[in-house]
DRENDRENDO-457628 format. One record per residue (C-alpha): residue number from 1; chain; x, y, z; residue in one letter. Coordinates in steps of 0.5 Angstrom, whole numbers, plus 500, padded with zeros to 3 digits. Each point is the difference from the previous one (the first is absolute). Last residue first. Layout:
// residues N
<NUM, A, <X, Y, Z>, A>,
...
// end
This chain:
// residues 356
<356, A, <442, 556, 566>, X>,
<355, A, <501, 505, 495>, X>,
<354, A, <508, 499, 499>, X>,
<353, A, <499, 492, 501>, X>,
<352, A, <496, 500, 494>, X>,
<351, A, <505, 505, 495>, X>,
<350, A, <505, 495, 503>, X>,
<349, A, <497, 494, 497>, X>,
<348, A, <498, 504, 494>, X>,
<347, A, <508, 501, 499>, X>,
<346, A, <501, 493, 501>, X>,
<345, A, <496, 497, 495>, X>,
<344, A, <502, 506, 495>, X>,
<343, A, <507, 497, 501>, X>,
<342, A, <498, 492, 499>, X>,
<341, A, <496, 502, 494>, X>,
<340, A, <506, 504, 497>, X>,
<339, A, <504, 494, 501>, X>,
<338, A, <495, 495, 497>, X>,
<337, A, <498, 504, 494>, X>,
<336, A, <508, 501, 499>, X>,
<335, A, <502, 493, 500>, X>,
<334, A, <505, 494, 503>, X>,
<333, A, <505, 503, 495>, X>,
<332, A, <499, 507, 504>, X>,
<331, A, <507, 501, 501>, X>,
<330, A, <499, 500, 508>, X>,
<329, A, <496, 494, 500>, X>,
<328, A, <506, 496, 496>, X>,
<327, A, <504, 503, 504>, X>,
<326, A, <497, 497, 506>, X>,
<325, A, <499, 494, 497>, X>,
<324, A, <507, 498, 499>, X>,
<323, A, <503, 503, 506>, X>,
<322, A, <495, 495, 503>, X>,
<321, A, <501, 494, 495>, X>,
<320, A, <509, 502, 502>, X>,
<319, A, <498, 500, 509>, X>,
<318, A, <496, 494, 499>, X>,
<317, A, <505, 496, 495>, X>,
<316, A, <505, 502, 506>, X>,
<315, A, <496, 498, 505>, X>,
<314, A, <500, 492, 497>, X>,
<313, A, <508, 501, 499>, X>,
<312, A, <502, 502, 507>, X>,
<311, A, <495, 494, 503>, X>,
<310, A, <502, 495, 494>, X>,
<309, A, <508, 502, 501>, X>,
<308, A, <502, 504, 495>, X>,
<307, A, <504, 498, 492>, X>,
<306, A, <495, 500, 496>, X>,
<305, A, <497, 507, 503>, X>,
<304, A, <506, 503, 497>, X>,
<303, A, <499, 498, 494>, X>,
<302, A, <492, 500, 500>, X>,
<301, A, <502, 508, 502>, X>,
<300, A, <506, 501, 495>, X>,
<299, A, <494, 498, 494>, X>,
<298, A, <495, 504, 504>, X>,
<297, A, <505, 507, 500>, X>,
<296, A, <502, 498, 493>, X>,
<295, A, <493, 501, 497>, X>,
<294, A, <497, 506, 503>, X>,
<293, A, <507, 504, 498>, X>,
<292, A, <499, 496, 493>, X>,
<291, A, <492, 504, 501>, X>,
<290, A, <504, 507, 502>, X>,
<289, A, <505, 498, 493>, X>,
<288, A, <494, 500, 496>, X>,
<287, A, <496, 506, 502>, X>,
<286, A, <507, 503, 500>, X>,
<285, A, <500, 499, 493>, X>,
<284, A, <493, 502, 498>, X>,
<283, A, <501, 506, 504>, X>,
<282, A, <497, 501, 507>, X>,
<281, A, <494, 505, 501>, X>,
<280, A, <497, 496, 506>, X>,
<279, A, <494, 498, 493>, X>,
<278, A, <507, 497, 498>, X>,
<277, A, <501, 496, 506>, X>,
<276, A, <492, 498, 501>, X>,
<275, A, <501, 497, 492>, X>,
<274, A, <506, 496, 502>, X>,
<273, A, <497, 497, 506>, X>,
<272, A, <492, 499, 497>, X>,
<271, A, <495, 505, 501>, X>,
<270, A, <500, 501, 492>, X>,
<269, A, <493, 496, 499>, X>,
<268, A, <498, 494, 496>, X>,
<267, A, <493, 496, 501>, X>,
<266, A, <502, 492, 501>, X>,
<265, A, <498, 501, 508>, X>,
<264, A, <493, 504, 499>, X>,
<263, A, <500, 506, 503>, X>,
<262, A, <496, 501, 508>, X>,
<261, A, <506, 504, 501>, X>,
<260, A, <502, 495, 506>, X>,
<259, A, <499, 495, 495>, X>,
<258, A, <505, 503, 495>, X>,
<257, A, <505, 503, 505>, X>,
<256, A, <500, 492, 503>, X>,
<255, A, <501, 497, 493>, X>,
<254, A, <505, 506, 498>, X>,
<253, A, <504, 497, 506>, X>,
<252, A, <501, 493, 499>, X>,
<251, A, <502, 502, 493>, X>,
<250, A, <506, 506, 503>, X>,
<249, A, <501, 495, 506>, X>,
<248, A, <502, 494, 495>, X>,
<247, A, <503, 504, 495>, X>,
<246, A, <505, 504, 506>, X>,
<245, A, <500, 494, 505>, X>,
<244, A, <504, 495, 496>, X>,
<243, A, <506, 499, 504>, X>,
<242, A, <495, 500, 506>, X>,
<241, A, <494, 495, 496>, X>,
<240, A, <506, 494, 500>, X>,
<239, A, <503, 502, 507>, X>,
<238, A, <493, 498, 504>, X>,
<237, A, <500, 493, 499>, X>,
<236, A, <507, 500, 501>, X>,
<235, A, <498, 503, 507>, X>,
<234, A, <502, 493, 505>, X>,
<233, A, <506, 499, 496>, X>,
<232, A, <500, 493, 495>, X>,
<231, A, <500, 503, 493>, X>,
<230, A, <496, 496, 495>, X>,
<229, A, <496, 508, 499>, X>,
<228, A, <507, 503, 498>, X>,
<227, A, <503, 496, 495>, X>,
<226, A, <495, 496, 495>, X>,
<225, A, <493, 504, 501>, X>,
<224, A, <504, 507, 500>, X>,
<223, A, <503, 498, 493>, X>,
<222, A, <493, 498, 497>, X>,
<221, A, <497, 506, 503>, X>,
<220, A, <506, 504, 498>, X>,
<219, A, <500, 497, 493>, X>,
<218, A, <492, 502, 499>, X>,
<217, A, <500, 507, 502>, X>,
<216, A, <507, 500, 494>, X>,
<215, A, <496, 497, 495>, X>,
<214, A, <494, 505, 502>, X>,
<213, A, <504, 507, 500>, X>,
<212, A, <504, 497, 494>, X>,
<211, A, <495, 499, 494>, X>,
<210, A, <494, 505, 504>, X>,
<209, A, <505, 505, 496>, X>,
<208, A, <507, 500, 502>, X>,
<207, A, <501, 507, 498>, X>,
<206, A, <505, 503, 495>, X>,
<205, A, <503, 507, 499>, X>,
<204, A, <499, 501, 507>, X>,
<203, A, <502, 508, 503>, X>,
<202, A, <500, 497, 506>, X>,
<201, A, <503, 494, 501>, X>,
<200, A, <498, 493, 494>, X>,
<199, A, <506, 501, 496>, X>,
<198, A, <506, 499, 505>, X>,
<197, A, <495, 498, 504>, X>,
<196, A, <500, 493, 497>, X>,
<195, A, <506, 498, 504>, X>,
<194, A, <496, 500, 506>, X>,
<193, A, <495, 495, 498>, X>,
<192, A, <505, 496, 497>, X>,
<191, A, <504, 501, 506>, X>,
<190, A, <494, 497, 505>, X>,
<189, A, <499, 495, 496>, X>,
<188, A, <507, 497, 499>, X>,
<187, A, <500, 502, 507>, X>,
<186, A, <493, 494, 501>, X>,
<185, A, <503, 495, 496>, X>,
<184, A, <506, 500, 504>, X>,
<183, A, <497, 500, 507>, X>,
<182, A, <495, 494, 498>, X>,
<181, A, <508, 496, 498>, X>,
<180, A, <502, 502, 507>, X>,
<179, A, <494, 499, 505>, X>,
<178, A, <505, 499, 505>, X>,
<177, A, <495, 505, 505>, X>,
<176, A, <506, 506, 498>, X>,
<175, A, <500, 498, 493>, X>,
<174, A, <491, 501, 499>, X>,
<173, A, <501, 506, 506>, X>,
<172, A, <504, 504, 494>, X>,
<171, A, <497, 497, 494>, X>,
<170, A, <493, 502, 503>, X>,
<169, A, <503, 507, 501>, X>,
<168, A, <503, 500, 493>, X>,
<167, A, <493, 499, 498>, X>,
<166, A, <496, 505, 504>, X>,
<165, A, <506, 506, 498>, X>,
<164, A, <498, 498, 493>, X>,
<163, A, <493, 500, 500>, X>,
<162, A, <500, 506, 504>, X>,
<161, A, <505, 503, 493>, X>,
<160, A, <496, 496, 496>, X>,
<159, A, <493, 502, 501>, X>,
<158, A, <502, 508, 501>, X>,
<157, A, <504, 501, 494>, X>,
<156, A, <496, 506, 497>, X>,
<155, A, <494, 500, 504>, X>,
<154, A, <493, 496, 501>, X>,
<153, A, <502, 493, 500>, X>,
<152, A, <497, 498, 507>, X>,
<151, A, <494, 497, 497>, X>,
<150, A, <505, 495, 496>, X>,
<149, A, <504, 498, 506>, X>,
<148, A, <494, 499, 504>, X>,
<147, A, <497, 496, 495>, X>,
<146, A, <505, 495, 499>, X>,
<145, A, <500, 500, 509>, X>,
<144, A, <493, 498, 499>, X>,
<143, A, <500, 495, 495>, X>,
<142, A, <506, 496, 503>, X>,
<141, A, <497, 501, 508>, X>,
<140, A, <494, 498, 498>, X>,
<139, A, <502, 493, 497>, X>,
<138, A, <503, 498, 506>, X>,
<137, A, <496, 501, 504>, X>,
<136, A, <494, 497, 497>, X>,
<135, A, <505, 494, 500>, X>,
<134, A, <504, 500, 506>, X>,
<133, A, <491, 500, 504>, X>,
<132, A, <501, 493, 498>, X>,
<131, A, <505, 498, 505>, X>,
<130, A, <502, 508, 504>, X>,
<129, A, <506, 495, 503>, X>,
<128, A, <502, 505, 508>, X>,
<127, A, <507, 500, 501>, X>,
<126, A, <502, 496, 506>, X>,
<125, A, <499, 505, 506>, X>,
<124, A, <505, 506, 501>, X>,
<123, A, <493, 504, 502>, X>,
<122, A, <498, 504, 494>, X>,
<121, A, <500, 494, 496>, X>,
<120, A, <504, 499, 494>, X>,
<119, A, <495, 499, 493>, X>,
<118, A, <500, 494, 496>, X>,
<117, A, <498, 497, 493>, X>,
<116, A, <503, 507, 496>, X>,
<115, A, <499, 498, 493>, X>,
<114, A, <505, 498, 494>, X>,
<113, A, <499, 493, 499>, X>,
<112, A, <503, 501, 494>, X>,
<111, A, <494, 497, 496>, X>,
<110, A, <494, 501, 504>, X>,
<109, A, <502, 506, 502>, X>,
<108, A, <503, 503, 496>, X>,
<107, A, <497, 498, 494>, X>,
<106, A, <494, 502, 504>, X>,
<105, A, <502, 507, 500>, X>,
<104, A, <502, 502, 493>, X>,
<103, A, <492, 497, 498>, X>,
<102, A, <498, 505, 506>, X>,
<101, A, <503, 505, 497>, X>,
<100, A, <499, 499, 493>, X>,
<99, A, <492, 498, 502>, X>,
<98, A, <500, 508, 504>, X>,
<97, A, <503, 504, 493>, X>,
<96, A, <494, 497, 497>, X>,
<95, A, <496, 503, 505>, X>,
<94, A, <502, 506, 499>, X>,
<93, A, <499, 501, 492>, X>,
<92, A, <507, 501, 497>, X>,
<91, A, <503, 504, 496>, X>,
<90, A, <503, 500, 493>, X>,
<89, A, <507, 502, 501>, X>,
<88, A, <501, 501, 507>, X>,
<87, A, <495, 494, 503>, X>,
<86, A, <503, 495, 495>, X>,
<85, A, <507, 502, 503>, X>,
<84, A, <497, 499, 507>, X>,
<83, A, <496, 494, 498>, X>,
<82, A, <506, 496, 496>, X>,
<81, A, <504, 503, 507>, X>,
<80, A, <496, 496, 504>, X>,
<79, A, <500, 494, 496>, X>,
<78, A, <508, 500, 500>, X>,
<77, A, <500, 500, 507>, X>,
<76, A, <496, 496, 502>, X>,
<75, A, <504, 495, 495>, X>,
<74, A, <507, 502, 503>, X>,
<73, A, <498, 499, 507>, X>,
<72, A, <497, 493, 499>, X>,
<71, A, <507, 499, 497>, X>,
<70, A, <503, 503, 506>, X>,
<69, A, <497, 496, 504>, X>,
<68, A, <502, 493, 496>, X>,
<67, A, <507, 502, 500>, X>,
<66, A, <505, 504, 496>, X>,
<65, A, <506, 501, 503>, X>,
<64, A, <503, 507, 499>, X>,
<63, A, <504, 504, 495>, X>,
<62, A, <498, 500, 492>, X>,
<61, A, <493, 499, 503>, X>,
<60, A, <499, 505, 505>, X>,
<59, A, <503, 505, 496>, X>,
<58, A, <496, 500, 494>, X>,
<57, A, <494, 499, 504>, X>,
<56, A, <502, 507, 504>, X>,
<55, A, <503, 504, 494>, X>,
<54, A, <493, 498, 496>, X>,
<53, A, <495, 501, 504>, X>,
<52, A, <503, 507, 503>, X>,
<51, A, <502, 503, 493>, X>,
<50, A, <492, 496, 497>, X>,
<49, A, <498, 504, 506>, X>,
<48, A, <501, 507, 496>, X>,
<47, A, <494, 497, 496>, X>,
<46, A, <498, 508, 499>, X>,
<45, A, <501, 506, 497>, X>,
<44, A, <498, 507, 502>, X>,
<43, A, <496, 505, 496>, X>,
<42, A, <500, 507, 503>, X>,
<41, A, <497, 503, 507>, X>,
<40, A, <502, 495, 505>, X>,
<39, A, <497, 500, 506>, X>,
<38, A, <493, 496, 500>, X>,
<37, A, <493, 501, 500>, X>,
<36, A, <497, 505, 497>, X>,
<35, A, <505, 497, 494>, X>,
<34, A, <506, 499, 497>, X>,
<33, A, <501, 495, 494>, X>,
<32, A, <504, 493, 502>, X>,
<31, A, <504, 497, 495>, X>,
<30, A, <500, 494, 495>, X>,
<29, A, <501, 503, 493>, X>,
<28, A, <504, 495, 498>, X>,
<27, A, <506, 503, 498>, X>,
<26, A, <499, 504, 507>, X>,
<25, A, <500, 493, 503>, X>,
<24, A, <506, 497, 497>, X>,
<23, A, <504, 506, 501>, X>,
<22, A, <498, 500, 508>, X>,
<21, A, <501, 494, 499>, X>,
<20, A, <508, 499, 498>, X>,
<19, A, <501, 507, 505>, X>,
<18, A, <499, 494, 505>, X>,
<17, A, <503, 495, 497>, X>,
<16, A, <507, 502, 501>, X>,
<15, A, <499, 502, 508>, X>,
<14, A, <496, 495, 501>, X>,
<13, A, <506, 495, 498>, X>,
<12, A, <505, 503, 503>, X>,
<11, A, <496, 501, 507>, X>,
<10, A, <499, 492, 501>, X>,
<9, A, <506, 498, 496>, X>,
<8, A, <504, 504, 506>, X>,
<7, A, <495, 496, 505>, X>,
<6, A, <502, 493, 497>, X>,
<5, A, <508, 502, 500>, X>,
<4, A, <500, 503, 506>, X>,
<3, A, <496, 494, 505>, X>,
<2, A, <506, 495, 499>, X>,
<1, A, <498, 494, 497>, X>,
// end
């Protein structure tokens, strides 16, 4: 089947459904209230997700072959988005939300037998097996990168324009590699991601909640699992946390700034990426379009760096992780205290030479 009729029913159906929802959610009062801490101002609705949910599974089946990994795809699925729209219209206790998470990923890998088992060596030798460590591993990469996606989710559009850019470009590496039917599922994401813009870019009249922030974490995990970690280049390895560097930086990140700020890792701060952008005086729009920027410049990086020899391709992700931190650093998303601490450290130090 031709890739058009899968990806034009992809943005369709999310098109139509997502006004759907967001009718849904105002009639049953499931929003999101302002407060100290966020941007809105007024009630938003959520459970956007469900369009994106919806509109992809939908999609899948009516289009694609139905396999055992796709089976076990579905059903981690499903249990993540009972947890996100639980989370969105009652709330749901932290540690409750992890057992959903767990509970998606076990399917995965114990039914699908979705896991990365192996990671190519640096130097061209035959891929390394990672045995009973592919479990741990595994599981850590699903949880995380749910997460990830959802702790991003601060401005209107953000999550799903990154998600959707990261999905399109796994799709694109899947397909380039001869993973055709993961690179499908993987566009059909990425446009159902992208297709909800319509409602979700600035100013949103819906938001995806934690319905679609952690369905669509969870799907990029599963789908980078299947495509680009099974490839046979030496950087493969590599490729996977490149095309989605923007969450996984941005979290990694906020857990170096909270332990280098002497703050506990799980206590909320307005030093990440969208949040330095805004404080650098940029608008709500261009804040998000800066962070689609930031998005795009990684994706085309893992695909291009797909492409080179293993000595060009190991020093081009040196030179993309050092652009990455440098500019990190000079955003402030590393952190302010840790900044200021290292300028006052310097200026004492050239006060004491002064004396000497």
């Amino acid at each position: 089947m031709s890739l058009f009729l899968p990806l034009a029913m992809a943005i369709a159906l999310t098109l139509i459904l997502s006004p759907l929802v967001r009718l849904l959610a105002m009639k049953s009062g499931v929003v999101d209230l302002p407060d100290y801490r966020k941007i809105h101002t007024e009630a938003m609705p959520l459970l956007g997700g469900l369009a994106i949910y919806i509109g992809f599974w939908a999609t899948v089946l009516c289009t694609q072959a139905v396999t055992k990994e796709i089976l076990a795809f579905g059903a981690g699925s499903l249990l993540i988005l009972i947890s996100g729209v639980w989370d969105d219209a009652r709330g749901l206790r932290p540690a409750a939300k992890l057992a959903f998470q767990l509970a998606a990923a076990f399917i995965v890998v114990l039914y699908g037998g979705i896991r990365i088992d192996f990671v190519t060596s640096l130097y061209g030798a035959n891929p390394i097996s990672l045995g009973w460590m592919a479990f741990p591993l595994t599981i850590g990469w699903v949880v995380g990168l749910t997460n990830a996606i959802n702790l991003m989710d601060g401005l209107d559009g953000l999550a799903a324009g990154v998600s959707g850019i990261a999905a399109v470009t796994i799709g694109v590496v899947s397909l380039m590699e001869g993973f055709f039917s993961v690179g499908v599922l993987a566009l059909i994401l990425g446009l159902c991601s992208l297709a909800f813009l319509r409602i979700n870019f600035h100013p949103a009249k819906l938001f995806m909640g934690d319905t679609g922030a952690l369905f669509l974490g969870f799907s990029l995990a599963v789908l980078s699992m299947m495509g680009m970690t099974k490839m046979a280049t030496t950087v493969s390895v590599f490729l996977p946390i490149l095309v989605l560097g923007v969450p996984i930086f941005d979290t990694l990140l906020a857990i170096v700034r909270r332990l280098v700020n002497k703050t506990p890792i799980f206590s909320p701060d307005k030093d990440h990426l969208h949040h330095r952008l805004l404080a650098m005086g940029l608008s709500h729009k261009n804040a998000v379009l800066a962070v689609y920027g930031v998005s795009v410049f990684l994706s085309l990086s893992a695909i291009g760096i797909s492409l080179l020899p293993t000595g060009q391709a190991m020093m081009a992700l040196f030179l993309v992780a050092l652009a990455v931190f440098f500019g990190a650093d000079r955003l402030g998303v590393i952190g302010r205290k840790f900044r200021e601490n290292r300028a006052e450290g310097e200026k004492a130090s050239i006060h004491r030479k002064s004396e000497g």
